[in-house]
C-alpha positions in Angstrom: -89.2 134.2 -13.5 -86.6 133.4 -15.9 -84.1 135.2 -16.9 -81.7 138.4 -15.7 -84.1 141.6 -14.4 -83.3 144.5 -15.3 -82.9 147.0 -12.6 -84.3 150.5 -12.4 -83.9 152.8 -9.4 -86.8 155.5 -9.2 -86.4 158.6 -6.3 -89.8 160.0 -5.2 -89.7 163.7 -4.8 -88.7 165.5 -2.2 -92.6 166.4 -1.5 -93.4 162.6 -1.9 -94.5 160.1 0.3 -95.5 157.8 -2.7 -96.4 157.8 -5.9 -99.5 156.0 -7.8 -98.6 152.2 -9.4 -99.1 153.4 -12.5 -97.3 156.8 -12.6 -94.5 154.6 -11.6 -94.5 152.5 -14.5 -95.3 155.4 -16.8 -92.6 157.5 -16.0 -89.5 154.5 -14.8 -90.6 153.9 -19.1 -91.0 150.4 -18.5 -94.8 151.0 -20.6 -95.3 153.8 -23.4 -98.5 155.5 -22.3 -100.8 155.6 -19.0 -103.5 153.3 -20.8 -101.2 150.5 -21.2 -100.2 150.7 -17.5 -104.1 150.2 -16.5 -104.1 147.5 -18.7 -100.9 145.5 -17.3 -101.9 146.1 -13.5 -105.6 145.1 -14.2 -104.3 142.1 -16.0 -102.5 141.0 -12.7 -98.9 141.4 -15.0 -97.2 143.3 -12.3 -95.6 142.5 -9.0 -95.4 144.3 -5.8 -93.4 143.0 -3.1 -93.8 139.2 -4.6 -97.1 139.8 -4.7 -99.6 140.3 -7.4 -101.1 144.1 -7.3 -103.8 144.5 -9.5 -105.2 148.1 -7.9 -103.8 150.5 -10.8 -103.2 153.6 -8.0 -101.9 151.4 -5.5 -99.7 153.7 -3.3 -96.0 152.8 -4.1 -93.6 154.1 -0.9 -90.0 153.7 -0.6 -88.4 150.5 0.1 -91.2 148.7 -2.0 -89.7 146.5 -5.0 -92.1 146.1 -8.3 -91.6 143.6 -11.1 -93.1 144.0 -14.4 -91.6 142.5 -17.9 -88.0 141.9 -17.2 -87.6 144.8 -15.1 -87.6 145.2 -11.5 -87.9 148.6 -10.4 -86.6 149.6 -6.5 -88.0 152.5 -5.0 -86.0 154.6 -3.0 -87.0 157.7 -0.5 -85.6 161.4 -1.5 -82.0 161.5 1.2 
């Protein structure tokens, strides 16, 4: 991947142990709408951990790193 990423650091709640793939990407604003979120994990655009996740309420925990369209987003557990 080419290019500088751009980082984003999301806290799960304090109640959270994870949060759905695409309520991650809706609300770190890296895509405008919940639709469009479906349609970038379905289209095997974003990456989990390296690895191509394509199951749209994957379980996202902390510690896990996801890469979509110049952004790389780090998860991080509620301290």
């Amino acid at each position: 991947m080419a290019g500088k990423l751009r980082r984003i650091e999301f806290a799960l709640r304090e109640d959270e142990n994870f949060i759905p793939l695409i309520a991650l990407l809706k609300a770190t604003g890296v895509v405008e709408s919940g639709s469009e979120a479906q349609e970038v994990v379905t289209a095997g655009m974003v990456l989990r951990n390296g690895e191509v996740e394509t199951r749209k309420r994957a379980k996202i925990t902390a510690g896990e790193v996801i890469i979509f369209e110049g952004f790389e987003i780090f998860v991080e557990g509620c301290d």
